[in-house]
Every structure is written in structure tokens, then in C-alpha cells.
TIVOLUM-538083 format. One line per 10 residues: number of its first residue (from 0); their letters; for each residue x, y, z of C-alpha. Coordinates in steps of 0.25 Angstrom, whole numbers. Layout:
<recs>
NUM) a) X,Y,Z; ...
</recs>
This chain:
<recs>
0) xxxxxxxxxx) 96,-18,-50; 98,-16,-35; 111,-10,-30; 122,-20,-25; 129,-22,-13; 144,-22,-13; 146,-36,-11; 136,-39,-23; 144,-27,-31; 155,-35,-27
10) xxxxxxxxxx) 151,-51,-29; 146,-44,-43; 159,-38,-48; 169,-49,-43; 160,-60,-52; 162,-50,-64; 178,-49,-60; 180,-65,-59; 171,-69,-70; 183,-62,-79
20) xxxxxxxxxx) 196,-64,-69; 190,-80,-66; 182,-85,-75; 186,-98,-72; 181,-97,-58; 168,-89,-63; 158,-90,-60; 162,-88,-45; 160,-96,-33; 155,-88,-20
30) xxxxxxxxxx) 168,-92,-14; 176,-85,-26; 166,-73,-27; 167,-71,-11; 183,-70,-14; 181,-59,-25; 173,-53,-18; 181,-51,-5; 194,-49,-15; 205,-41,-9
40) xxxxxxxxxx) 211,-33,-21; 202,-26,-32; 190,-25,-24; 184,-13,-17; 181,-12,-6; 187,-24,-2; 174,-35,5; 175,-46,14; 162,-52,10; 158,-66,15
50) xxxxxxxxxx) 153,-77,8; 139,-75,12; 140,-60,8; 145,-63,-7; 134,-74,-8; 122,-63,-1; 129,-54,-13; 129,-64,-24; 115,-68,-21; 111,-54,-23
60) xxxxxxxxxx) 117,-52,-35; 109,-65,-41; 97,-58,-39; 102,-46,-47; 105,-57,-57; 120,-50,-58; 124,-64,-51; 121,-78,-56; 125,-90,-49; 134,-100,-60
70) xxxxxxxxxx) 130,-115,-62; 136,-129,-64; 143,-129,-51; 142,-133,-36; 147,-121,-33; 138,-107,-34; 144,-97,-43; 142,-83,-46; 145,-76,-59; 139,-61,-64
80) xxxxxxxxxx) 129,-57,-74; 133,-41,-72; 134,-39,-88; 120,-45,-91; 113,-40,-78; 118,-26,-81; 119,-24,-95; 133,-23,-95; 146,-25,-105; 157,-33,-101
90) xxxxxxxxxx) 165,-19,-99; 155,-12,-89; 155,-26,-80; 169,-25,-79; 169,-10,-75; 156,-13,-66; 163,-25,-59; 175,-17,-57; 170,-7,-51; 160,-16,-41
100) xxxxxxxxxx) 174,-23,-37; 184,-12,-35; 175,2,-34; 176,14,-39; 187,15,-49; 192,25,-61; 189,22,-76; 205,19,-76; 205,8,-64; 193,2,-69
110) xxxxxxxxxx) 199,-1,-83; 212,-5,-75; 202,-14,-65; 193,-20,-74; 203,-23,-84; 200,-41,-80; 186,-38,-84; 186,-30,-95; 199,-24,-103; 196,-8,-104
120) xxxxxxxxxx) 202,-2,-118; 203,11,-108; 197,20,-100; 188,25,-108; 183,13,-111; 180,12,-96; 174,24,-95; 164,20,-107; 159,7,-98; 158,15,-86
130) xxxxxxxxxx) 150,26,-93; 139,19,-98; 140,10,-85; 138,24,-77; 125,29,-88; 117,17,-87; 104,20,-90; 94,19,-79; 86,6,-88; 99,-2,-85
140) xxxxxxxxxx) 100,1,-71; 107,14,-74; 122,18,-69; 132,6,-64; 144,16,-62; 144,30,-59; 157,38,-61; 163,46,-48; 166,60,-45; 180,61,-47
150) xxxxxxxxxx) 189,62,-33; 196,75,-30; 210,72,-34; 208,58,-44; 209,60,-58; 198,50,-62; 184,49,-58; 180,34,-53; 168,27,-56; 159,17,-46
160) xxxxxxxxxx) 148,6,-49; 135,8,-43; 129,-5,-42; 130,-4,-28; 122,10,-28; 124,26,-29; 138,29,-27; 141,45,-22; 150,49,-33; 155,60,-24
170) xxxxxxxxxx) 156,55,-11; 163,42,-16; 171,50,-25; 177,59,-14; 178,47,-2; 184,38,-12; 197,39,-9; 196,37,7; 200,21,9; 187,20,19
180) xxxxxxxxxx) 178,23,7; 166,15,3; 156,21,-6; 141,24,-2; 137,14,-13; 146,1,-6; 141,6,10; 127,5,5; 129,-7,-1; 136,-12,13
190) xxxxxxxxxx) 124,-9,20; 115,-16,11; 124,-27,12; 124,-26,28; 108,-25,29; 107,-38,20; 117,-45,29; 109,-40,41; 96,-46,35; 101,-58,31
200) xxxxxxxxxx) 108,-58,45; 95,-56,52; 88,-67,44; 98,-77,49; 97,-73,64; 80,-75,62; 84,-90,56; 93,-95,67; 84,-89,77; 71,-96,70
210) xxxxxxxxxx) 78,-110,70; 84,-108,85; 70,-104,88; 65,-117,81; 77,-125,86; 73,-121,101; 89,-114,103; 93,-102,106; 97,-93,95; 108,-86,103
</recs>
């Protein structure tokens, strides 16, 4: 599987947090998963995505088949299929979503953070999941979290999701604490993102000047 960009890490995570936190409302409308998705509080880093964005994103996701769009309503609605798609138990989806919604966090502040997907017994238990989440073998798609050098001065060590790519333990582990920090993986997932905004932008601009063209108007 390809890597994500952030907004599809994003889209992904939020459908696995409100298929347990509103499941009446699940599957999701783009309308409700464009709201999640831009959410102010449990969310890093904090996006201001558009509607066009989340539906450019959710659309990607479809083709990975990690997305499915829900019937039996006039509306389009999204729901996940991370645990079949993946191979995944119930315990590492919750862990997994929670890291694709909040970032890099401790074994302690996940169980405190997934806790509305998946009640952890204790920590350990955490740290069972994300182990074998992190030794994948390589016929599975190998590693979906890698654990992070630990920061001079922090008592634990913090784990990352790499659905979105290669994360430099050390540099991330070192800068993390700077309140302008973005990890390598989420800037090359912005420019991915960018560059498929700018063809999709370029497409447009070579449409509305074809039908000026055919119209006999000036494009400008």
C-alpha cells in the first residue's frame, strides 16, 4: 500500500473515532467527516481542510479500499474498513487511529486517549499491540508504528504511525518539543498533497480555457 497523505491519514482516523463515539451518525456524511476532520480539540496538527480537499482525500482512500462509500441514502457516506484491509484486531485500530488523529504520543496517553475506542486493561497491554504493530512482517506491509528515541529530559519514549511514511526517530524525537514542529513524514505528505492540488489545478485552468476557446470569450 502506498503512503498516505495527511489529510487521508486524517479522514481515516476520524471515521474509525466516530463509528465508536457516533454510531448513530455513521456512517458519515462529507459534511460531518469535513467537521472531524478540521476539529479543534484532540487533533494534531490542527487542519483547516475544505470540502473539496476531504472528498480529493476520501476518494483516495476508496481506491486503497480502506474507505467504502455507505448505501440506502441520498446522501454519500463514508465509513472505514481499516481492520479488514489491514489485518488488524480491534485493539491496534484504536491505537493506529489514535495516533493518525493526535500524533506521536506515549504508551500511557494513548491508553488514556484511545480509551472511547478501545478500553486498555494497562499499559502494558498497550505496549503488547503497539509491539506487534511495530514488527509487522514485511508480507503484511511490514511496520505501522515505529517507537521513538526517547527526548533528553522525558521519562518515556513516544511512538509514531508510519502510514504516512519513514519517520526520523531522532530528529523528531529531539525537535518535538518546539511548538513550530512538524515531522518529515507530515511535510512530505503536504507537498504531495500540494503537487496534486496543483495538477488538479492546472487540469481546470486547460478546461475553462478549451471552452472559452470553443465559446469565442476571452478566458481572462
Amino acid at each position: 500500500m502506498r503512503t498516505l497523505s495527511l489529510l487521508e491519514a486524517r479522514v481515516l482516523g476520524v471515521l474509525v473515532e466516530k463509528a465508536v463515539s457516533v454510531p448513530d451518525s455513521y456512517p458519515l456524511s462529507l459534511n460531518a467527516l469535513l467537521a472531524g476532520c478540521n476539529q479543534k480539540t484532540a487533533r494534531s496538527p490542527v487542519l483547516n481542510a475544505s470540502e473539496a480537499e476531504v472528498q480529493v482525500a476520501a476518494d483516495g482512500l476508496k481506491q486503497l479500499h480502506l474507505v467504502s462509500e455507505g448505501s440506502g441514502s441520498r446522501v454519500t457516506r463514508y465509513e472505514h474498513n481499516m481492520a479488514r484491509v489491514l489485518g488488524l484486531p480491534s485493539q491496534s485500530v484504536a491505537l493506529l487511529a489514535t495516533l493518525l488523529l493526535r500524533g506521536a504520543q506515549t504508551s500511557a496517553e494513548l491508553r488514556t486517549a484511545s480509551e472511547r475506542l478501545h478500553r486498555f486493561a494497562d499499559v502494558s497491554s498497550v505496549d503488547a499491540f503497539l509491539d506487534e504493530l511495530a514488527e509487522r512482517a514485511e508480507a503484511k506491509g511490514g511496520p505501522l508504528v515505529v517507537k521513538l528515541a526517547r527526548s533528553p529530559g522525558s521519562r518515556e519514549a513516544r511512538w509514531a504511525h508510519l502510514l504516512c511514511g519513514p519517520v526520523d526517530a531522532l530528529v523528531f524525537s529531539a525537535d518535538a518539543g518546539r511548538d513550530d514542529f512538524v515531522a518529515t513524514s507530515e511535510l512530505a505528505a503536504l507537498k504531495a498533497q500540494q503537487a496534486a492540488l496543483q495538477a488538479e489545478l492546472a487540469a481546470l485552468r486547460s478546461t475553462v480555457q478549451r471552452l472559452c476557446s470553443e465559446l469565442g470569450v476571452s478566458a481572462a
